[in-house]
Structures are given as structure tokens and as C-alpha cells.
N, C-alpha and C positions, 0 to 999 in steps of 0.2 A: 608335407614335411613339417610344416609348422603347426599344423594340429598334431605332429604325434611327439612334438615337444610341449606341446602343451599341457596333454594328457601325463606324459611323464612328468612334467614337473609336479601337478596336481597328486600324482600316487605319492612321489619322494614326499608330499608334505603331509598327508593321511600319514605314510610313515613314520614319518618323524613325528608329530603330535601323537601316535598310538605309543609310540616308545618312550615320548616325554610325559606322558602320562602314567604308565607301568612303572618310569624309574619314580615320579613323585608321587606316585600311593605305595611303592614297597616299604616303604618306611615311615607310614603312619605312627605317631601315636595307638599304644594298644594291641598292632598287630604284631610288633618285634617279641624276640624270644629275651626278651629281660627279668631279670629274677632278681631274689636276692643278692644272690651271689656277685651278680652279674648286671649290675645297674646302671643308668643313660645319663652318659654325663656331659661335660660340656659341649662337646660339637653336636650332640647328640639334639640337646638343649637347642643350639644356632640350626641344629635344620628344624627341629619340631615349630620353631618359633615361626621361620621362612613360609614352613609349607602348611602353617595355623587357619588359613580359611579353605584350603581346600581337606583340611581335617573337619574340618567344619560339617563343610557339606557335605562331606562321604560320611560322617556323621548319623545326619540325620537316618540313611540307610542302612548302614551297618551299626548295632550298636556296641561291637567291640573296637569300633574306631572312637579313640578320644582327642584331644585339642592336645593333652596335656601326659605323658608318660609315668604313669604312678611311681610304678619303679624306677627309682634315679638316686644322684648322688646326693643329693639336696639343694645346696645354697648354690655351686658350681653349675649345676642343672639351670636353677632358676634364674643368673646371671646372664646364661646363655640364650636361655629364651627369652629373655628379657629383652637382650640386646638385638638378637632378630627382630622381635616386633616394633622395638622401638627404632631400630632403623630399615626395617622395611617400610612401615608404613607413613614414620616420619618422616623418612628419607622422600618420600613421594610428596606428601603436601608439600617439602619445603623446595622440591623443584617445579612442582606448578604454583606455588608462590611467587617463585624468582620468575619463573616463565611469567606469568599475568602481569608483572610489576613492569615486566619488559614491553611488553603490551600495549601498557598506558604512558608508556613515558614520548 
């Protein structure tokens, strides 16, 4: 009984990583239907920024995957992206900051 809760839990979480994976590559940089017309703007901008190293790496294999969405609104785009990377990854040192600080005290 306990191995066959075990097993399930094990699938539910392949599952779940296969499907968190699918929903953060549909939306690469590159691979959206963005045009002139029809260009990436700010939220657009806060996910491209969020999900910027795994554009990265799917990158290197695909070369219609970019970091960065050509087509966009401009200044609002780059706000947006901005502000994802600069609090994604700032956000991050500056809580294992405060974490190490706590540490040593």
C-alpha cells in the first residue's frame, strides 16, 4: 500500500514538471506570433524577463528561440523586462544575503 503511494506520488510529479515545463517554453521569446501589428508588450516584457535563462538554454538548440522579443512595444517592453530580471535575480541574492547575515549573527 505504501509503495503504491509512493509510485503515484512519483508520476503526479513527472507530471507536473512535464506540464511546468510545456507551459514555460510556450512562450519563449521568438516563438510567439508577434508582428507588427501586433507587438509584446509589457506583461509580455515581465514574463520574457522571468523565464530569460531558460530562453537561454533552449537557445542554444533552437535558433528561433531568443532571450529577447524583437517585436515589441519598445520602451514599455523594456521596463518590463527590466523589472523581471532585475527582480528575479536581485530578488534572489538579496535573500540569501539576509539569509548568510542570519547565519553569522
Amino acid at each position: 500500500m505504501v509503495q503504491q503511494n509512493q509510485t503515484k506520488k512519483v508520476w503526479m510529479l513527472i507530471a507536473l514538471l512535464l506540464v511546468l515545463a510545456l507551459l514555460l517554453t510556450s512562450c519563449l521569446p521568438g516563438t510567439l506570433k508577434t508582428t507588427g501589428k501586433k507587438p509584446a508588450g509589457f506583461f509580455l516584457g515581465i514574463w520574457h524577463g522571468w523565464i530569460a535563462p531558460i530562453s537561454l538554454i533552449v537557445g542554444f538548440f533552437n535558433p528561433k528561440v531568443r532571450i529577447y522579443e524583437v517585436f515589441n512595444t519598445g520602451w514599455l517592453y523594456d521596463f518590463g523586462f527590466y523589472i523581471a530580471i532585475i527582480s528575479g535575480f536581485g530578488g534572489l541574492s538579496l535573500a540569501r544575503n539576509k539569509a548568510r547575515g542570519d547565519r553569522y549573527r
